[in-house]
N, CA and C atoms of all chains as a GROMACS GRO file, in nm:
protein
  558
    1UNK      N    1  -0.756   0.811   1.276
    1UNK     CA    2  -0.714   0.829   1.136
    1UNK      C    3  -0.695   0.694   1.069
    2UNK      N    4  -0.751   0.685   0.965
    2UNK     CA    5  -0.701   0.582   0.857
    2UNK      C    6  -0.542   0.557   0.834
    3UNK      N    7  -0.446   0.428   0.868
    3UNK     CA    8  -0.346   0.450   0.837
    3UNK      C    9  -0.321   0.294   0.719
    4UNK      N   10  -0.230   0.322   0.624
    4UNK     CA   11  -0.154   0.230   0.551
    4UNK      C   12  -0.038   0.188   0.593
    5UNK      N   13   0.004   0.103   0.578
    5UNK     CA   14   0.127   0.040   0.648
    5UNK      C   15   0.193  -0.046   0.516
    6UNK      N   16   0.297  -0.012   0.416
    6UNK     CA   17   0.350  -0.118   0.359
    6UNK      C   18   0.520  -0.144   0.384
    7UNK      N   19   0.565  -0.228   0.365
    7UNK     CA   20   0.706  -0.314   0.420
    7UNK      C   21   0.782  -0.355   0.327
    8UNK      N   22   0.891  -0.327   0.347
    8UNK     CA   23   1.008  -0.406   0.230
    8UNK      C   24   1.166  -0.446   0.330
    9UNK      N   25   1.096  -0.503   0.404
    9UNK     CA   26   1.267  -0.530   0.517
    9UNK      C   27   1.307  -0.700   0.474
   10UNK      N   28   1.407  -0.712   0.578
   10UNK     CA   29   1.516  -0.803   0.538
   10UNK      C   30   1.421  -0.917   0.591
   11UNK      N   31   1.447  -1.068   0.543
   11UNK     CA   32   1.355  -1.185   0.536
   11UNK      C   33   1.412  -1.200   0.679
   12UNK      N   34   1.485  -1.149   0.743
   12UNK     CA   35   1.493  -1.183   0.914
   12UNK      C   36   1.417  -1.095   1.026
   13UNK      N   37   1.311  -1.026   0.959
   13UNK     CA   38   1.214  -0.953   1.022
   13UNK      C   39   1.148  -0.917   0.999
   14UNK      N   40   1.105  -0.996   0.849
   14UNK     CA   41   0.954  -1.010   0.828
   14UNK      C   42   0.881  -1.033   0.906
   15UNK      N   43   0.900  -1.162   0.984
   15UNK     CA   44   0.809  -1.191   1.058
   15UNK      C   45   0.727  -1.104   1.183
   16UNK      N   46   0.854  -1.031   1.224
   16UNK     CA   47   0.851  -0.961   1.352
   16UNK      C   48   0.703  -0.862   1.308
   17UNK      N   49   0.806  -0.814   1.211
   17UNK     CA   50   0.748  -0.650   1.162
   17UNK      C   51   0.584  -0.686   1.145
   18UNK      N   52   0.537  -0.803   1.095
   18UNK     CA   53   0.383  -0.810   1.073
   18UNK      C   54   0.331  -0.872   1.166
   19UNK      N   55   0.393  -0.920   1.288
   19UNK     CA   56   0.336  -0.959   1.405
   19UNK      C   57   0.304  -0.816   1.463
   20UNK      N   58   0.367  -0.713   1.459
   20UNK     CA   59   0.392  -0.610   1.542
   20UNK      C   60   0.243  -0.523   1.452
   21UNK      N   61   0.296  -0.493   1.339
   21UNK     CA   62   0.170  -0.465   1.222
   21UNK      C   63   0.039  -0.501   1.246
   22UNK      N   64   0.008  -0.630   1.281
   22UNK     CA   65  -0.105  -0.686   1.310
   22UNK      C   66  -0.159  -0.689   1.425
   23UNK      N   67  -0.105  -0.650   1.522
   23UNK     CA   68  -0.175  -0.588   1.649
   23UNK      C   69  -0.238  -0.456   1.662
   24UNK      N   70  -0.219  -0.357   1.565
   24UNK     CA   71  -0.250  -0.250   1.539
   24UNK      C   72  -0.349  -0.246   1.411
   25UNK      N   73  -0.358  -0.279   1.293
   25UNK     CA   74  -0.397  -0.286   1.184
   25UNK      C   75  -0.466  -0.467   1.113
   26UNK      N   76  -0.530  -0.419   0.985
   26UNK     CA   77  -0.571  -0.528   0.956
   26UNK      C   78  -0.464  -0.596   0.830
   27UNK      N   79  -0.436  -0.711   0.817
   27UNK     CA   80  -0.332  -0.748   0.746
   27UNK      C   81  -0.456  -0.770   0.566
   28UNK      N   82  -0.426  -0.725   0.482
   28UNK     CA   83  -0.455  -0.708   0.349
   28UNK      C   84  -0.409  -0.778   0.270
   29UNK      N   85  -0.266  -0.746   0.235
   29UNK     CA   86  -0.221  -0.848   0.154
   29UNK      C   87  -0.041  -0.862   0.166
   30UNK      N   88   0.041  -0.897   0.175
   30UNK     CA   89   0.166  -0.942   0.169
   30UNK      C   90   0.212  -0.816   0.154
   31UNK      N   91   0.279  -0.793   0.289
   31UNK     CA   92   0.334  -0.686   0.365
   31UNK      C   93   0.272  -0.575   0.327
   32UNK      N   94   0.108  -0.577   0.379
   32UNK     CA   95   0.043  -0.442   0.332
   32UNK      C   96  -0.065  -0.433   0.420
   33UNK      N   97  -0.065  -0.354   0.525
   33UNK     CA   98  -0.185  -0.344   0.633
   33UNK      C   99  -0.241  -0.252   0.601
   34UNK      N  100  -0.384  -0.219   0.642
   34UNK     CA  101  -0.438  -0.103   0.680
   34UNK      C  102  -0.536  -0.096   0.829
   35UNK      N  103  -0.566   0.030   0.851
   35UNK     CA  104  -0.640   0.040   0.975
   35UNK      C  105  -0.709   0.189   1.021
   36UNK      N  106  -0.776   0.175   1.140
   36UNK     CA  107  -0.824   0.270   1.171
   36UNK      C  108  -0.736   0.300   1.324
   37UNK      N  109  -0.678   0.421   1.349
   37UNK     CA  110  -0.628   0.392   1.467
   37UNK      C  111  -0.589   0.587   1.520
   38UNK      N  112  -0.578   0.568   1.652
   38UNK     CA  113  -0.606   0.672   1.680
   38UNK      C  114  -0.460   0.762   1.692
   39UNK      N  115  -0.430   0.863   1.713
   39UNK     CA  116  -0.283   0.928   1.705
   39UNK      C  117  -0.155   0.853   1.771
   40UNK      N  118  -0.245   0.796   1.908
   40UNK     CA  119  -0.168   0.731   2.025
   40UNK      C  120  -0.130   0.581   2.016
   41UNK      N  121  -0.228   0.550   1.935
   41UNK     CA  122  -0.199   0.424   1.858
   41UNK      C  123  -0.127   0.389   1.773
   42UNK      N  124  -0.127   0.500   1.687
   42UNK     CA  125  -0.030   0.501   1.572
   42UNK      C  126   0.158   0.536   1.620
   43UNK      N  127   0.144   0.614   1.686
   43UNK     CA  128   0.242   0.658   1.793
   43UNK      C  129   0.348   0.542   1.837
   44UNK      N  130   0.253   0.408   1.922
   44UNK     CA  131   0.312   0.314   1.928
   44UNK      C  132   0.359   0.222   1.841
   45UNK      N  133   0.253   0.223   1.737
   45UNK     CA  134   0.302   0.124   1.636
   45UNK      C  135   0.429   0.172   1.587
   46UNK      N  136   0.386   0.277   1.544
   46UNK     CA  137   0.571   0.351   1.484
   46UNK      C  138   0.671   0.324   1.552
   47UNK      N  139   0.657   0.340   1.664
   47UNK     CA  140   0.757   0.325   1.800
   47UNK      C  141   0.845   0.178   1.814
   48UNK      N  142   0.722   0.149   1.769
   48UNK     CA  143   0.763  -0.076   1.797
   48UNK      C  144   0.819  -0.107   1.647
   49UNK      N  145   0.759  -0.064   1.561
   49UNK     CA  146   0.845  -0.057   1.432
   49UNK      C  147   0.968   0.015   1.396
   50UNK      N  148   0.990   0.172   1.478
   50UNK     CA  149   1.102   0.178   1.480
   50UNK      C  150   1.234   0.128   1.549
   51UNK      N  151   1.215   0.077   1.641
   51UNK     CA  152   1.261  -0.038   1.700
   51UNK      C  153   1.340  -0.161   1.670
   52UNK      N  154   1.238  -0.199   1.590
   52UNK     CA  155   1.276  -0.330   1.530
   52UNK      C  156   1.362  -0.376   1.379
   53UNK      N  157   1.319  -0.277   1.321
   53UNK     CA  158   1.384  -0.289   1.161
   53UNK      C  159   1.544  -0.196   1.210
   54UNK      N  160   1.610  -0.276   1.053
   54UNK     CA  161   1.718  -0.125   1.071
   54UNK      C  162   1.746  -0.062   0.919
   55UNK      N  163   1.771   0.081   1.007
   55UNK     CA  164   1.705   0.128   0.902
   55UNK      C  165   1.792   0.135   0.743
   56UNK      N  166   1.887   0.096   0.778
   56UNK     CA  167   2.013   0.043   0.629
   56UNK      C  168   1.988  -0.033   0.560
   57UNK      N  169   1.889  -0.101   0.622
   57UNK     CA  170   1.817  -0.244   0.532
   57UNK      C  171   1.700  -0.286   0.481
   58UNK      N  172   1.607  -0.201   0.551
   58UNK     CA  173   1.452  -0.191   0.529
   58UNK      C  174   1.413  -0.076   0.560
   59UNK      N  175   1.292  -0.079   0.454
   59UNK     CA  176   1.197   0.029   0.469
   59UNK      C  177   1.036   0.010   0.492
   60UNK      N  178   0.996   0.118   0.577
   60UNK     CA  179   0.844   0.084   0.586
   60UNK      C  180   0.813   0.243   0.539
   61UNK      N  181   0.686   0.236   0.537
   61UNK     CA  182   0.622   0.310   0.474
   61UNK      C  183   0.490   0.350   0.570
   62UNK      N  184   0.415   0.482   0.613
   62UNK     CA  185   0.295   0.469   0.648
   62UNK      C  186   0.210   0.562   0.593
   63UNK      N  187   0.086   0.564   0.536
   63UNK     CA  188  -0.019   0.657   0.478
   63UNK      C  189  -0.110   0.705   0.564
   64UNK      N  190  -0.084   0.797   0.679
   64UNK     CA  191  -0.160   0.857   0.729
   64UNK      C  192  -0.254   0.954   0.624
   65UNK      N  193  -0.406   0.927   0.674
   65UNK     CA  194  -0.555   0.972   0.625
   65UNK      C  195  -0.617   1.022   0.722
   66UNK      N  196  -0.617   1.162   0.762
   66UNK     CA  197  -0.690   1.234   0.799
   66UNK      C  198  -0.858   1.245   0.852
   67UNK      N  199  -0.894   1.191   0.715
   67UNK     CA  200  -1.028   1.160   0.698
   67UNK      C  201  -1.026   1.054   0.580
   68UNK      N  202  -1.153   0.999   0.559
   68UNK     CA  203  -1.167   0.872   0.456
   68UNK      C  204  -1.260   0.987   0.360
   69UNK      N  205  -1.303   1.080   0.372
   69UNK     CA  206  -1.383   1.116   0.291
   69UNK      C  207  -1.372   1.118   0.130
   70UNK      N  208  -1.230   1.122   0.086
   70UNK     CA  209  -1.211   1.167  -0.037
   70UNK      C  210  -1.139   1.035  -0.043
   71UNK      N  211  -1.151   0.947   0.024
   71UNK     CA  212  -1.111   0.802  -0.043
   71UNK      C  213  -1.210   0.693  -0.090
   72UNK      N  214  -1.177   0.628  -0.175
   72UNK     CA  215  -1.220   0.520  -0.204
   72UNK      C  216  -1.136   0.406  -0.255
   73UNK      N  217  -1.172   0.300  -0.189
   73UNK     CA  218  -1.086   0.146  -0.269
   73UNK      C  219  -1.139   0.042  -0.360
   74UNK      N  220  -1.117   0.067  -0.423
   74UNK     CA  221  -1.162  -0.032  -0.567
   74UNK      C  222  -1.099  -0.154  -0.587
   75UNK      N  223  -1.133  -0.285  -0.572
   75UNK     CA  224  -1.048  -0.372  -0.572
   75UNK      C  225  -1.070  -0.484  -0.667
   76UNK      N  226  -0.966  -0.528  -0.755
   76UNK     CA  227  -0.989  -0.642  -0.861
   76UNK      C  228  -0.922  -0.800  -0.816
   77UNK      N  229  -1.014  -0.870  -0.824
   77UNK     CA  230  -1.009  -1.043  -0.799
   77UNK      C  231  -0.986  -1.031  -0.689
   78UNK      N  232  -0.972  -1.163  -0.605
   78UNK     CA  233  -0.986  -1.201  -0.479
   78UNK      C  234  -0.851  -1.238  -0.415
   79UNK      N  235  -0.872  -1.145  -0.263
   79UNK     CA  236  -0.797  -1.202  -0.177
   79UNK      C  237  -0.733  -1.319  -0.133
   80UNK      N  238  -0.633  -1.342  -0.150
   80UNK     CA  239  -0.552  -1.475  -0.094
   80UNK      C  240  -0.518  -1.494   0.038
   81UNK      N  241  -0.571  -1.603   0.032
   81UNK     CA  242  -0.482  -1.635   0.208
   81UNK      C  243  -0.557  -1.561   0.260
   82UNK      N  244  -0.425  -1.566   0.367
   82UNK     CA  245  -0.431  -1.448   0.483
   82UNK      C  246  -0.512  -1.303   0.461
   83UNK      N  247  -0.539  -1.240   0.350
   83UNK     CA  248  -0.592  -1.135   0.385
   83UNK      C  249  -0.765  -1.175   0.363
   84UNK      N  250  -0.867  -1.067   0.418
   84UNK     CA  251  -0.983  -1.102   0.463
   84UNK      C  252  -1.040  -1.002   0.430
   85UNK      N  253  -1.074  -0.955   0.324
   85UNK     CA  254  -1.126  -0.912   0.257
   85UNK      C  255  -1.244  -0.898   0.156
   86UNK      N  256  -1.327  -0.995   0.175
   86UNK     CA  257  -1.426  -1.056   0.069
   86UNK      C  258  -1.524  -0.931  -0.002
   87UNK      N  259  -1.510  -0.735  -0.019
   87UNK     CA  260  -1.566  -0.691  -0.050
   87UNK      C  261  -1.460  -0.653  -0.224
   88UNK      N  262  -1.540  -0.589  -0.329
   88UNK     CA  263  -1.492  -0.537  -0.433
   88UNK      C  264  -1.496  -0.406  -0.450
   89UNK      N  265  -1.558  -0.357  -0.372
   89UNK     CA  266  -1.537  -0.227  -0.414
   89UNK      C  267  -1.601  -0.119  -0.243
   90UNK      N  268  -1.525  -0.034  -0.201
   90UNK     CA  269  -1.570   0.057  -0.060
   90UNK      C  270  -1.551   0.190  -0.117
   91UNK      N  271  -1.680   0.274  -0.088
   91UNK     CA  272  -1.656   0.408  -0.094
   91UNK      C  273  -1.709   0.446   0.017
   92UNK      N  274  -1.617   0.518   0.066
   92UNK     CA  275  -1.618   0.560   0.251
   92UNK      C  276  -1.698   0.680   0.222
   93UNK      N  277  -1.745   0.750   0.117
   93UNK     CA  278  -1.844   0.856   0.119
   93UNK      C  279  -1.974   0.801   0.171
   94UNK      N  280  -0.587   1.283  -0.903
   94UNK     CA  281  -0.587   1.198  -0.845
   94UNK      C  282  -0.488   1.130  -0.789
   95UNK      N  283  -0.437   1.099  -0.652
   95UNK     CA  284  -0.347   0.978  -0.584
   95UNK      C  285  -0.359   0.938  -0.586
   96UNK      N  286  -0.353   0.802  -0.637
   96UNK     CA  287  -0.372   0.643  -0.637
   96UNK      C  288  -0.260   0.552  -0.586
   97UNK      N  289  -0.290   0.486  -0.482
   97UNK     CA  290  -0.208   0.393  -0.447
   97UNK      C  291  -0.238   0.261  -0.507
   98UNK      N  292  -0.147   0.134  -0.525
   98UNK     CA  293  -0.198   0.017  -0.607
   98UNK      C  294  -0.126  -0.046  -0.550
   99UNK      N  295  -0.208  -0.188  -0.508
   99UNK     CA  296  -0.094  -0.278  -0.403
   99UNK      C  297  -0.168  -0.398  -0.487
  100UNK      N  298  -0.084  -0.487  -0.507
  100UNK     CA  299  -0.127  -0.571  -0.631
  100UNK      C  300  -0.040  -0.762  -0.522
  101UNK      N  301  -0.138  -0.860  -0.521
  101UNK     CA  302  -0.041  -1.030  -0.485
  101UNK      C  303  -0.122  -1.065  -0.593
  102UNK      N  304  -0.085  -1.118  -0.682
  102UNK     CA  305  -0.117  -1.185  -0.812
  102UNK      C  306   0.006  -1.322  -0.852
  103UNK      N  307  -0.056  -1.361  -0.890
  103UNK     CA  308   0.077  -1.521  -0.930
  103UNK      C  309   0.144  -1.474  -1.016
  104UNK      N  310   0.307  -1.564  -0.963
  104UNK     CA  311   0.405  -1.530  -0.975
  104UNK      C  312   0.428  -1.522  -1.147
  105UNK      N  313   0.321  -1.588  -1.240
  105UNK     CA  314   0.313  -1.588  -1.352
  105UNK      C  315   0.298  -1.433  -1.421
  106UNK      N  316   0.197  -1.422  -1.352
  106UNK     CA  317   0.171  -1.262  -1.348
  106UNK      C  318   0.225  -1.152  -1.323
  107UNK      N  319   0.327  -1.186  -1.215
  107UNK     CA  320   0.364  -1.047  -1.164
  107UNK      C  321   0.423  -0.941  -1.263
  108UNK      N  322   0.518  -0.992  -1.313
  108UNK     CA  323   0.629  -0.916  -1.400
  108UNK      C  324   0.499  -0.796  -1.516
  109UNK      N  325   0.426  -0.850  -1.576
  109UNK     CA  326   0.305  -0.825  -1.670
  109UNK      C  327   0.257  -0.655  -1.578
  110UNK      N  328   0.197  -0.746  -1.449
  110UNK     CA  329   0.102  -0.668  -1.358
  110UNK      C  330   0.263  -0.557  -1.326
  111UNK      N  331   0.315  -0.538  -1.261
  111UNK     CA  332   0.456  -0.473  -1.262
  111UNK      C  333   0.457  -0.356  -1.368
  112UNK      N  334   0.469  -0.387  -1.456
  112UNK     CA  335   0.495  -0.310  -1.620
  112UNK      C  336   0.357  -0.260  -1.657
  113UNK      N  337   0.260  -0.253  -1.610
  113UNK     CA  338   0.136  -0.203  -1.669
  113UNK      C  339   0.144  -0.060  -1.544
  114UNK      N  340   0.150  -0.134  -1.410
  114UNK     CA  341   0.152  -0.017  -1.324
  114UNK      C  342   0.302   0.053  -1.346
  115UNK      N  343   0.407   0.013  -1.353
  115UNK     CA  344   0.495   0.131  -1.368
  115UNK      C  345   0.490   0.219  -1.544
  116UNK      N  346   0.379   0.209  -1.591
  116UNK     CA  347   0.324   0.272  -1.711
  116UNK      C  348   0.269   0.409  -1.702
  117UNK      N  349   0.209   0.388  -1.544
  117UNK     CA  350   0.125   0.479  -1.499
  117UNK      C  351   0.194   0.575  -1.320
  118UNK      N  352   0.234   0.474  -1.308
  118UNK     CA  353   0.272   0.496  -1.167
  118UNK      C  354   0.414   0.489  -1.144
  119UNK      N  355   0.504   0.537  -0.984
  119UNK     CA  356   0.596   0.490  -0.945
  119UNK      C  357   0.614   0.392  -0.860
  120UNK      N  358   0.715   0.320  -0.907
  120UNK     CA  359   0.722   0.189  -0.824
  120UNK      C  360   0.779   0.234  -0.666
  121UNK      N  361   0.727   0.189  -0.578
  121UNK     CA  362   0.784   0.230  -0.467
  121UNK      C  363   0.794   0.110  -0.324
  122UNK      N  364   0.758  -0.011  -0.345
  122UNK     CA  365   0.822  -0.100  -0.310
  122UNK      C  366   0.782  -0.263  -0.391
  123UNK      N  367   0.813  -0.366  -0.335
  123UNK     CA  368   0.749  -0.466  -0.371
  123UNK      C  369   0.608  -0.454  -0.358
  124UNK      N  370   0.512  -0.491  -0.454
  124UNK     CA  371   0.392  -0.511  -0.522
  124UNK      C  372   0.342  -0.390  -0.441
  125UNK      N  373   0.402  -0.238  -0.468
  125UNK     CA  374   0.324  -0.130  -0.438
  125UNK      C  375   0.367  -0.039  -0.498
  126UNK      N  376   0.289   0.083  -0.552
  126UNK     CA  377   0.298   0.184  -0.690
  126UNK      C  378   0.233   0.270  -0.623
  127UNK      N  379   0.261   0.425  -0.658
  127UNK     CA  380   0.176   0.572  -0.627
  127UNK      C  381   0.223   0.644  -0.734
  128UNK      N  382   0.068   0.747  -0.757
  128UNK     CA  383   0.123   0.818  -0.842
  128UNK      C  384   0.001   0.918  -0.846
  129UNK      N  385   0.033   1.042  -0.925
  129UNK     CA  386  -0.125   1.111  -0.936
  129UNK      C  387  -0.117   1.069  -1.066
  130UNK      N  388  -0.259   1.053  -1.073
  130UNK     CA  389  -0.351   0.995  -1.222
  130UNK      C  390  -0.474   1.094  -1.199
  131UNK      N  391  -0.530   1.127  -1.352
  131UNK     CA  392  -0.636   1.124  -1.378
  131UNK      C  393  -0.723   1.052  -1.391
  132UNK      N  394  -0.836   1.061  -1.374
  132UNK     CA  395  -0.973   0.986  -1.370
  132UNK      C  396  -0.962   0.906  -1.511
  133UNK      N  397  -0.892   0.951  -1.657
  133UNK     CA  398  -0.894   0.898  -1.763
  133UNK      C  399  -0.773   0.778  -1.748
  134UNK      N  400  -0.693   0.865  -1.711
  134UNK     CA  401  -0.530   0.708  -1.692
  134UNK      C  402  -0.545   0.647  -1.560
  135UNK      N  403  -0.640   0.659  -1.462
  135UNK     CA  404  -0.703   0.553  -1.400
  135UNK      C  405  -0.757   0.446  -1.441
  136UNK      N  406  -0.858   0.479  -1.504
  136UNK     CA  407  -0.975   0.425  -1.606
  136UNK      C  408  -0.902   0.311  -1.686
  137UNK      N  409  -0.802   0.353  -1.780
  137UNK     CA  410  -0.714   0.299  -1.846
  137UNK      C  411  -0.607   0.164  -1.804
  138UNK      N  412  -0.540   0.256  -1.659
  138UNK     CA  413  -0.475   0.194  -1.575
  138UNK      C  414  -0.550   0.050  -1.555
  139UNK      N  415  -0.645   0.060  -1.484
  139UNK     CA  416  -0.785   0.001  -1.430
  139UNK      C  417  -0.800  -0.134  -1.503
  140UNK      N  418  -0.808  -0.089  -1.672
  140UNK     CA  419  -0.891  -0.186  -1.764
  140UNK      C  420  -0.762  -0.259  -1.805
  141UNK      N  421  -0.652  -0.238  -1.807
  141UNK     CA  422  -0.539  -0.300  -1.835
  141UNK      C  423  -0.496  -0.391  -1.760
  142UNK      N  424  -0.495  -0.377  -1.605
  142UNK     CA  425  -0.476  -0.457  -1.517
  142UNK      C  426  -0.605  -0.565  -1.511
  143UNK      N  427  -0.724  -0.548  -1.512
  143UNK     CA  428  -0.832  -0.643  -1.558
  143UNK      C  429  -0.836  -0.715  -1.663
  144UNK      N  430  -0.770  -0.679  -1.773
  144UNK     CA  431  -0.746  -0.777  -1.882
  144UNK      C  432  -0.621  -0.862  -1.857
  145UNK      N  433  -0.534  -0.837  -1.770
  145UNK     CA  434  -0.443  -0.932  -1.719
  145UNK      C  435  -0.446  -1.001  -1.606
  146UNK      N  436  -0.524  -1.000  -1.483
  146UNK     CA  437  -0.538  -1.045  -1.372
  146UNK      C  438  -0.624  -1.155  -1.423
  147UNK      N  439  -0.636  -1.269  -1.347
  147UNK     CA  440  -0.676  -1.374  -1.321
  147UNK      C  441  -0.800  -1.323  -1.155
  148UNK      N  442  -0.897  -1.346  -1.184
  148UNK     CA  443  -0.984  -1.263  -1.064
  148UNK      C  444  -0.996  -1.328  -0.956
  149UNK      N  445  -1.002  -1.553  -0.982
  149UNK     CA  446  -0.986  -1.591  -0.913
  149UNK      C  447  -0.835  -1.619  -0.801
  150UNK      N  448  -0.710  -1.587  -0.899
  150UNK     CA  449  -0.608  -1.623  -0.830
  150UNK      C  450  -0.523  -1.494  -0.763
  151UNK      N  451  -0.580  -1.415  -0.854
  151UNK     CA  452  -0.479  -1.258  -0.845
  151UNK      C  453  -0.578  -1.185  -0.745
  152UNK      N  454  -0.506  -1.068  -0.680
  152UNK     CA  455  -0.590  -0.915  -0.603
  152UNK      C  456  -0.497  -0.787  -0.637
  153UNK      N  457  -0.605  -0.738  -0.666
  153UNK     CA  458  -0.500  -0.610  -0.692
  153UNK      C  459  -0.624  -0.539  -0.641
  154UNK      N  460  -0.543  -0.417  -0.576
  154UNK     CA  461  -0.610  -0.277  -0.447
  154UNK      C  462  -0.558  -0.130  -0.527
  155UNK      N  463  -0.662  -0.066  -0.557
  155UNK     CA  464  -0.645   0.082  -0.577
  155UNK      C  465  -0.683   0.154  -0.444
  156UNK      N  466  -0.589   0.248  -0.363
  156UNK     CA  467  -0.668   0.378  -0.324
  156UNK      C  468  -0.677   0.471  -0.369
  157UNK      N  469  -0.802   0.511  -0.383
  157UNK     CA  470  -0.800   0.688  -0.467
  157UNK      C  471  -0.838   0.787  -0.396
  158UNK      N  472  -0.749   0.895  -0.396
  158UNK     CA  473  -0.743   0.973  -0.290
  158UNK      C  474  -0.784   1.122  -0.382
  159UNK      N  475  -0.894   1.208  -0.376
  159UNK     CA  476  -0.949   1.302  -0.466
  159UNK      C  477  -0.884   1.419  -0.416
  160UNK      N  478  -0.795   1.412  -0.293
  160UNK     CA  479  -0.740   1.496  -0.232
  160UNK      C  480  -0.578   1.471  -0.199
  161UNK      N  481  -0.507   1.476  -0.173
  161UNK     CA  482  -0.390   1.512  -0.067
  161UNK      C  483  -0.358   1.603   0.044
  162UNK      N  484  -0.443   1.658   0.047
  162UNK     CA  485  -0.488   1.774   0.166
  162UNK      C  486  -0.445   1.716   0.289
  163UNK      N  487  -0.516   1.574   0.301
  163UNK     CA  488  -0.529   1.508   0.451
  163UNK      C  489  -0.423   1.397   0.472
  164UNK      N  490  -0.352   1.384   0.370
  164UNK     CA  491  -0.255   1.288   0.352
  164UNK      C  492  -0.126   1.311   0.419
  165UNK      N  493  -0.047   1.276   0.491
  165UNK     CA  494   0.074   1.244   0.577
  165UNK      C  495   0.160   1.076   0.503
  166UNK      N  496   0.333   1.124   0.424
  166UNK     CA  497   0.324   1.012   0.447
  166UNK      C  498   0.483   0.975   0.536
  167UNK      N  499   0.488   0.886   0.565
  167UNK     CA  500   0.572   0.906   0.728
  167UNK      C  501   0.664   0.797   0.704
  168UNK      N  502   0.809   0.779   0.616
  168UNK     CA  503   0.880   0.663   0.602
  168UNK      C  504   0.995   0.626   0.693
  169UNK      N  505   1.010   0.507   0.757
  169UNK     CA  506   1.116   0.442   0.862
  169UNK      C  507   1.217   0.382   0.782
  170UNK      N  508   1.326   0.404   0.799
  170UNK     CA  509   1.457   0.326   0.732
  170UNK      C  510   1.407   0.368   0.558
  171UNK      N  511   1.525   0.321   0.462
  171UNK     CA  512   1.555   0.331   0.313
  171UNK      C  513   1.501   0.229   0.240
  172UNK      N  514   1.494   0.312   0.116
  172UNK     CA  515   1.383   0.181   0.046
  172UNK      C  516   1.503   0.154  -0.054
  173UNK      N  517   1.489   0.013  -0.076
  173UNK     CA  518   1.538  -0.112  -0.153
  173UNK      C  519   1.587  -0.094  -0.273
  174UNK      N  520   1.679  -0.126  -0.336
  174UNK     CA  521   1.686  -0.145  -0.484
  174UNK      C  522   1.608  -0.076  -0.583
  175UNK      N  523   1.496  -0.099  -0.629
  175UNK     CA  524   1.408  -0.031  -0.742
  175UNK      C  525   1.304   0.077  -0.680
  176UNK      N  526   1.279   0.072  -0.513
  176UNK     CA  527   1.258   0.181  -0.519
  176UNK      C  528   1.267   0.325  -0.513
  177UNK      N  529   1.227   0.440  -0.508
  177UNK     CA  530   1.336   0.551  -0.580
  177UNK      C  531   1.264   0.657  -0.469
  178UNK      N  532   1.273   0.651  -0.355
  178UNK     CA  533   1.218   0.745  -0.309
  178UNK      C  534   1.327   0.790  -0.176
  179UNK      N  535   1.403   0.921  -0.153
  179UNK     CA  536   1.535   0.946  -0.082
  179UNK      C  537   1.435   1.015   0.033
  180UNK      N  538   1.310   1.064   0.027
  180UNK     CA  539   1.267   1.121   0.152
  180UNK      C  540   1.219   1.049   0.278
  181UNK      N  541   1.244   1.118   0.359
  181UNK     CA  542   1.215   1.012   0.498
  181UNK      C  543   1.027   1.093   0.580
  182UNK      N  544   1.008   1.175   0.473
  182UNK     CA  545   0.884   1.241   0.549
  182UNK      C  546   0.812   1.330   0.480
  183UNK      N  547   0.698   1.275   0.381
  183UNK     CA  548   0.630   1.423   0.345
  183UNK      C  549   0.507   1.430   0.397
  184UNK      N  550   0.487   1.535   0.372
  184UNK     CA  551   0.338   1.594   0.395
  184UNK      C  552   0.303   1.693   0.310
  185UNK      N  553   0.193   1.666   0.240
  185UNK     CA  554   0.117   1.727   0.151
  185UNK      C  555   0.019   1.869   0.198
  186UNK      N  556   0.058   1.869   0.303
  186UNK     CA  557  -0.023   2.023   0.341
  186UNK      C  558   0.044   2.138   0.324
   0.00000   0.00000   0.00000
C-alpha cells in the first residue's frame, strides 16, 4: 500500500522520528514522507513510531492508500534539499 | 475530491501560501492542509498558489484522491496548536 507519513512533534525528536521515517519511506519534504510498503512494514514503522514520540506532545499522521489508482500528485516548483524529487507532475493511472 | 497539500516554500512566503490553502482547505499540521475540493476550487486553489510560489525556491505537493474508498487515515499522539483534528482514527469505508 501507498503510505503518507506527516509529523508535528517536539524539536527533541525530530530527529529520531525521520531517522525512523526514512528507513521505511521516501523523505519529500520537511516532515513529510511517502512510500510504498507492505502491511508488515507499515506495522513496524507504526510500532517504532509509536514508541518514540509522546503522545501529549506530538502528532503524526499516516495516509494509508489502498491502491494508487484514483491518485494523482501534481506538484508546483522545485524540491529543496533533502527531498528528491525532480518530477512535476505523476499520475499513477 | 481529497486533496492533500504539503507545501516548504520560503519563509517569505509561507504566511501568503498558509492563507490561500486555509481558503480552501483544513489546516492540519505544519505546512500540511486536507480537504474535499472540487475539480473547480482545485483549479482555483491550484492557480492561486502558482501566482504566489516562487518555482525556483518554493514546492508545493497536491494529492488528489478521486476516491476515499481506499483511504485509511491512522493518527499517533495529538495534534498541536492550530491543528483541529480530536480523532485518533478514521476510515473512510
Amino acid at each position: 500500500m501507498f503510505v503518507l507519513m506527516v509529523y508535528d512533534v517536539n524539536v527533541k525528536r525530530v530527529n529520531k522520528v525521520l531517522k525512523i521515517g526514512r528507513k521505511y519511506l521516501q523523505h519529500i519534504q520537511n516532515s513529510f514522507l511517502e512510500g510504498e510498503l507492505s502491511p508488515a512494514q507499515f506495522k513496524s514503522l507504526r510500532q517504532e513510531i509509536k514508541k518514540t514520540i509522546k503522545p501529549e506532545e506530538d502528532c503524526v499522521r499516516f495516509y494509508l492508500l489502498r491502491t494508487t489508482k484514483y491518485l494523482t500528485i501534481d506538484q508546483l516548483g522545485t524540491p529543496q534539499k533533502s527531498a528528491a524529487r525532480p518530477d512535476t507532475s505523476v499520475d499513477f493511472l
